[in-house]
N, C-alpha and C positions, 0 to 999 in steps of 0.2 A: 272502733275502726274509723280512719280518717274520709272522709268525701271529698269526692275532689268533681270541678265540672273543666273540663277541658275544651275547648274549641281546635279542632282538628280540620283542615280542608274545608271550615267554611260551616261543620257541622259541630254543635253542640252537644255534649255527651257529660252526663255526669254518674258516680260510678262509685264505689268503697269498697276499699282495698286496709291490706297491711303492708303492702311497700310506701317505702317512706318517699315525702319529696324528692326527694335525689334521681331516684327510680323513677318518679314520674315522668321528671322532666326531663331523663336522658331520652326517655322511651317517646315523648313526643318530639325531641328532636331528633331521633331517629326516623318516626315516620312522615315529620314533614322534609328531611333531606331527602329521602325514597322517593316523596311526592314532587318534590322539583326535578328532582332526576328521571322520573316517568313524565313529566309534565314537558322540560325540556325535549324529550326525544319524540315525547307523540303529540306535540303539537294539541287544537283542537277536538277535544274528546267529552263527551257525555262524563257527568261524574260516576256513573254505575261503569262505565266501563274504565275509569281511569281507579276507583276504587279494587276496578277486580284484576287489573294489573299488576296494583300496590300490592293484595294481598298475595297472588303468584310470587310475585317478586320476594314478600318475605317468606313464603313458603319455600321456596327453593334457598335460600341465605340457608334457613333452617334446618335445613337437609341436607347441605353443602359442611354447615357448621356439627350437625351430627356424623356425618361421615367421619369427619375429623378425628374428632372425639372418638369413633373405634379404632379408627386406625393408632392413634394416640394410646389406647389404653390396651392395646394388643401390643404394642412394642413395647410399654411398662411390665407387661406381665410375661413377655418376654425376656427381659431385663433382671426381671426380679426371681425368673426362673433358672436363670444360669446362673445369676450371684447364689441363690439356695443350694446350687444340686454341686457347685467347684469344691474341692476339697480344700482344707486351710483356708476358710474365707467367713 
């Protein structure tokens, strides 16, 4: 399993994983767009509290992104339950 040390917000962290490079490095430029985007809007902030913004912030993407997803997989099974139950089909 690959080790990776990443510098994130100033802090250093290192970690092993089986996501490959690719995944690393969308994923930290994921959270340092987030951290400019909280940084932008709040100005002058403690890193504990600009940290627990960031995670809010992906907390609700993630819950916003799993709503989706039922909603998404309810109209599939929707879908797939009138194409099953039509005659000649």
């Amino acid at each position: 399993m690959p080790r990776y040390t990443l510098t994130l917000m100033g802090l250093e962290i290192s970690f092993k994983t089986d996501a490959d490079n690719e995944r690393i490095e969308s994923a930290q430029a994921f959270i340092e767009n987030k951290h400019k985007e909280l940084v932008a809007g709040a100005g002058d902030i403690s890193k504990e509290k600009l940290l627990t913004y960031l995670l809010l912030s992906l907390a609700d993407d993630y819950l916003v992104a799993e709503e989706k997803l039922k909603r998404l997989e309810g109209k599939i099974g929707e879908i797939l339950e009138k194409t099953s139950t039509e005659p000649d089909r």
